[in-house]
C-alpha positions as CSV (number, residue, x, y, z in Angstrom):
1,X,40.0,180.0,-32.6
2,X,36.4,180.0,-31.9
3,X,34.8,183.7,-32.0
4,X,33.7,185.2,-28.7
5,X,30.0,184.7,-28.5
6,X,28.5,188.5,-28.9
7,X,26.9,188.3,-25.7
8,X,29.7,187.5,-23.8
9,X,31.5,190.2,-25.3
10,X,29.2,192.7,-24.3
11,X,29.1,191.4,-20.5
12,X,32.7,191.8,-20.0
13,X,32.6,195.2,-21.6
14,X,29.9,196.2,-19.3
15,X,31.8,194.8,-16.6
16,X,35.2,196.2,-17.7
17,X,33.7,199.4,-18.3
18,X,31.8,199.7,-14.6
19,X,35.1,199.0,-12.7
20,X,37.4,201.1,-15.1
21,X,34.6,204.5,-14.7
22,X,34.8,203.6,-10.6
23,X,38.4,203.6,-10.8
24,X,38.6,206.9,-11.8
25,X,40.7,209.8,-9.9
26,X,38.2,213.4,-9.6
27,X,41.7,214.9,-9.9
28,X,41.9,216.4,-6.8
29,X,45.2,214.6,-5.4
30,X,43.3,213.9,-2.2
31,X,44.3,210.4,-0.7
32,X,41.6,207.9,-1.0
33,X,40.4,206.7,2.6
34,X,41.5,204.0,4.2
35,X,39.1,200.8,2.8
36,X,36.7,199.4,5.0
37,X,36.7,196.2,7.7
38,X,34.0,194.0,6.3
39,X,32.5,191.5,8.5
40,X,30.8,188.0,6.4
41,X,27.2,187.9,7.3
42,X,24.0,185.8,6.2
43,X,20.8,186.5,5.5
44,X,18.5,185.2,8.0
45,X,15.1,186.5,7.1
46,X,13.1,188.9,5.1
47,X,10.1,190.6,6.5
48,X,8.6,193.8,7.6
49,X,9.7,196.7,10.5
50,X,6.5,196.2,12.8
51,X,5.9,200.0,12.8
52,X,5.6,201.1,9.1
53,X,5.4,197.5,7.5
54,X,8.6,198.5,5.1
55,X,10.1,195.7,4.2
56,X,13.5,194.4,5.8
57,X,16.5,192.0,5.2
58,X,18.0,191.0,8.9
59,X,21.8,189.9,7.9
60,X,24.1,188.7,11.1
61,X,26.8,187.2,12.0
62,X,26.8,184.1,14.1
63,X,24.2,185.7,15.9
64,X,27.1,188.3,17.9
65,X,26.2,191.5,15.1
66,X,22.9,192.0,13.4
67,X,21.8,194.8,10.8
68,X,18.5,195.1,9.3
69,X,18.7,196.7,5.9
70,X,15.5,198.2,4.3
71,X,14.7,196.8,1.0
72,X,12.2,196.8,-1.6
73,X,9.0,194.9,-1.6
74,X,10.2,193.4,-5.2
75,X,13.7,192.3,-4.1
76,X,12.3,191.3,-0.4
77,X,10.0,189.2,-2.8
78,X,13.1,187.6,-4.8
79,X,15.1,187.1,-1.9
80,X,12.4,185.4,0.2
81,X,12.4,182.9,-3.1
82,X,16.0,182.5,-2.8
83,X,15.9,181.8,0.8
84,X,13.0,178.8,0.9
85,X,14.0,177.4,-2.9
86,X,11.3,178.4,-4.4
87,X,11.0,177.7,-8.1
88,X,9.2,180.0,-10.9
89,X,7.6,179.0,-13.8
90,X,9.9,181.5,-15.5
91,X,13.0,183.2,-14.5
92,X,13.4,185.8,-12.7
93,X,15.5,189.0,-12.9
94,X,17.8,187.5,-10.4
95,X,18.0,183.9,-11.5
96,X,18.4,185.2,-15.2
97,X,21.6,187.3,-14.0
98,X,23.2,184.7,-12.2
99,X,22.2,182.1,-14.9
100,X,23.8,185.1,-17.6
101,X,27.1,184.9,-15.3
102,X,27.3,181.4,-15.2
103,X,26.8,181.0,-19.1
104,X,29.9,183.5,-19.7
105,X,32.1,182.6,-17.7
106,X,31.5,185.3,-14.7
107,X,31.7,184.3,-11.2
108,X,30.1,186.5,-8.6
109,X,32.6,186.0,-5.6
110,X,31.4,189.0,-3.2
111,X,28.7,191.0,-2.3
112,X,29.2,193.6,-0.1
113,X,27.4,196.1,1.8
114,X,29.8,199.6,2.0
115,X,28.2,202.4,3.6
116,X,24.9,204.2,4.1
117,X,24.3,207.4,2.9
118,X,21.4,209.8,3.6
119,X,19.4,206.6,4.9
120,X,20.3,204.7,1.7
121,X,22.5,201.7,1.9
122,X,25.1,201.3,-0.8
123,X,26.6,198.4,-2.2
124,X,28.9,196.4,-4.1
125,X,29.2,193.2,-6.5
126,X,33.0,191.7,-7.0
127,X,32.8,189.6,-10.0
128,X,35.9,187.6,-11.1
129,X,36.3,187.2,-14.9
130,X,38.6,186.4,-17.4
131,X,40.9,189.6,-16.3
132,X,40.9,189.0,-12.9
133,X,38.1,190.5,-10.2
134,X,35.9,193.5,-10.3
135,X,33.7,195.7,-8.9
136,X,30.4,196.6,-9.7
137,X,28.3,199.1,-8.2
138,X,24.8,197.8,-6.9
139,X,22.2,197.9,-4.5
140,X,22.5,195.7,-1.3
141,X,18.8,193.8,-2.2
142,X,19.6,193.0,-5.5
143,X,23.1,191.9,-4.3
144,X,22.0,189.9,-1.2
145,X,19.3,188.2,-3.7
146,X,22.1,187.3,-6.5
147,X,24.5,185.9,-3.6
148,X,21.4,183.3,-2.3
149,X,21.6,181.9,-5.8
150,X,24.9,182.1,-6.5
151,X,26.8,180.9,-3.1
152,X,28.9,184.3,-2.9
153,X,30.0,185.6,0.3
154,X,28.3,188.5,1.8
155,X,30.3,191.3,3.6
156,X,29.1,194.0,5.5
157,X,31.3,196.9,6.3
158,X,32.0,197.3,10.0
159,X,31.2,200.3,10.6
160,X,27.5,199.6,9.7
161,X,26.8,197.8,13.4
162,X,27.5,200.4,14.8
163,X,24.4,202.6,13.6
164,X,21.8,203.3,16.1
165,X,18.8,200.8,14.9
166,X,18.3,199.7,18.2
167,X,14.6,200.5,17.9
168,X,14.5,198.8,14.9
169,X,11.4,196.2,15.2
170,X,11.5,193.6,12.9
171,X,8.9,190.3,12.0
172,X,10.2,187.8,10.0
173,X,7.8,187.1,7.2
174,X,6.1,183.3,6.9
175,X,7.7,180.5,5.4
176,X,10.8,181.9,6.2
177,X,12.8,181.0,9.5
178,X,10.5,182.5,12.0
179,X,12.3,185.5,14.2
180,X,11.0,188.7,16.2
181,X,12.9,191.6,17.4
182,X,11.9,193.9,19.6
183,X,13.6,196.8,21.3
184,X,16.8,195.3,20.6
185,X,16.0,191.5,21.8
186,X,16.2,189.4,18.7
187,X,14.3,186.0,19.1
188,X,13.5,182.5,17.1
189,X,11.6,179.2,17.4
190,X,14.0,176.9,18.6
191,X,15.7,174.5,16.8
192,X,14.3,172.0,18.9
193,X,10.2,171.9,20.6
194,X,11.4,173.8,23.5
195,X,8.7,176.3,25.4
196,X,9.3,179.9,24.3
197,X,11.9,181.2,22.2
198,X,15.3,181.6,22.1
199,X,16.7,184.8,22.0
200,X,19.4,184.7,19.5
201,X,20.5,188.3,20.0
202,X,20.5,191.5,22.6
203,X,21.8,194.7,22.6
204,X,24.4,196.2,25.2
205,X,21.6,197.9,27.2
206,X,19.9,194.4,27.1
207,X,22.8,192.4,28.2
208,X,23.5,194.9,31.2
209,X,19.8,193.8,32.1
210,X,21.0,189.8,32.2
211,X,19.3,188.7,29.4
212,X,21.6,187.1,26.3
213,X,21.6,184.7,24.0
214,X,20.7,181.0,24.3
215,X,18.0,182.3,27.3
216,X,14.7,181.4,26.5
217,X,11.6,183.5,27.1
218,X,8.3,181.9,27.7
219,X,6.4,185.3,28.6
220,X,5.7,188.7,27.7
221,X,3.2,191.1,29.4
222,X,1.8,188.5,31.4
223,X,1.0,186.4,28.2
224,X,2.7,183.2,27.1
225,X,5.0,183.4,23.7
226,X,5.9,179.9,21.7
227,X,6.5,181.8,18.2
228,X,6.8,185.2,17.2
229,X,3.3,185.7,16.6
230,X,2.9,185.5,19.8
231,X,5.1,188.5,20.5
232,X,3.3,191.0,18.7
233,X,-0.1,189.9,19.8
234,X,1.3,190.2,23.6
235,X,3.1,193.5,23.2
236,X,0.1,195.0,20.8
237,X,-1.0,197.0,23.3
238,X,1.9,198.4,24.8
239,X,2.7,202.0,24.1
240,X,6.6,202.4,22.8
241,X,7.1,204.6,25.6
242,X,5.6,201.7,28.5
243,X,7.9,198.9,30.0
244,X,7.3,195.2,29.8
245,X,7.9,192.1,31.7
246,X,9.7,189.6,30.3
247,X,9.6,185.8,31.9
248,X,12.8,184.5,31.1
249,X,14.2,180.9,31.6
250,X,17.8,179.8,32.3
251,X,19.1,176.7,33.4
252,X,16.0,175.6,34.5
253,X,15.1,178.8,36.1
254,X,12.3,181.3,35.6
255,X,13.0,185.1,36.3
256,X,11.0,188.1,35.3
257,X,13.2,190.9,33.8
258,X,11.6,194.5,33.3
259,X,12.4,195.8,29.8
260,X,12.7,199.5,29.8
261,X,11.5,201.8,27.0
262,X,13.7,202.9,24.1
263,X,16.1,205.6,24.6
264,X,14.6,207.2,21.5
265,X,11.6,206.9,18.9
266,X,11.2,203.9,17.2
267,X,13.3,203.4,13.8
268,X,10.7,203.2,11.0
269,X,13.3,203.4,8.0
270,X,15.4,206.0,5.9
């Protein structure tokens, strides 16, 4: 038998060791809650939250729940590689650890996002191995940057959508696939050379306004929008506390919808 290359054995003993020290018991014989529904997501864009220019993943699913997760300008940097394909001279951090995994064997099969904890998100990496999956602990940025090289799935605890980040305001950042949200309207070039954008997601309070997803909106403030440039410059202006107009188009049909201020202050990060 062929000896186990050293630096193979020294990933699984990392790995072994991570899951084994998260597995164990504080002794207290308190029950262990009930895990977590997870819901798969994708990463749609990095960029920055309009009001503090901090540096944001948005993840969603199918468009019907979104969650922007504040991230580092570094891993924002390695996952906005990931996203358009970019190729370094030299490896990265990220490529080198899923290029390390594929070399010994390692497959990353999850990465999930569990919980958020004094404004900190908290995350997970399930790696399957030669005794059978487990978990690491990890931030969500370097996870969501792994999983865009490695084809894992990304799951996000359910519990997560249900944070208050309507405020959140959110511009994707170039190259990537261009998208805007503002005061809970989420909004994209279309795929197509339709006028405006498409919004591609609303919040309740939104949808009780009749404005949801697949509309397209061709105005803002009195001024025309055809890309989410255009958004910012029309609504630069506006004070968080004003309404706005928004022109919307639906079957053919143009109708001006007032959009009301926040219920609360802008979310500027944790």
């Amino acid at each position: 038998m062929s000896p186990v290359p050293p630096f193979r054995s020294f990933l699984a003993l990392v790995v072994t060791a991570a899951a084994a020290f998260s597995a164990l018991s504080d002794g207290s014989g308190e029950t262990e809650p009930a895990a977590p529904s997870f819901v798969e997501v994708e990463v749609a864009s990095v960029g920055i939250e309009l009001t503090s220019g901090q540096p944001l993943a948005l993840l969603h699913s199918d468009w019907e729940k979104v969650l922007p997760i504040w991230i580092g300008p570094n891993e924002a940097d390695a996952i906005a590689l990931g996203l358009t394909g970019t190729a370094t001279p030299r490896p990265m951090t990220h490529d080198l650890t899923a290029s390390l995994l594929e070399a010994t064997g390692w497959e990353l099969t999850e990465v999930r996002v569990t919980d958020i904890r004094d404004g900190t998100y908290i995350g997970a990496l399930v790696v399957n191995g030669p005794e059978g999956p487990v978990e690491v602990d990890s931030r969500p940025s370097d996870g969501l940057a792994l999983a865009i090289r490695t084809g894992a799935r990304i799951q996000v605890a359910e519990h997560l959508f249900e944070a208050d980040l309507d405020n959140v305001n959110f511009l994707a950042s170039d190259g990537l696939k261009p998208v805007v949200r503002i005061r809970g309207i989420t909004m994209g070039q279309p795929d197509d050379d339709a006028e405006g954008l498409e919004v591609l997601h609303v919040t309740t309070e939104i949808r009780r306004l009749d404005l949801a997803p697949g509309d397209q909106v061709v105005g803002l403030a009195g001024q025309a929008v055809n890309s989410p440039m255009d958004v910012v410059d029309a609504l630069g202006g506006q004070r968080q506390s004003d309404p706005f107009d928004l022109l919307r188009v639906r079957d053919g049909e143009e109708e001006t919808i007032r959009i009301p201020p926040p219920r609360g202050p802008a979310v500027i990060g944790p």
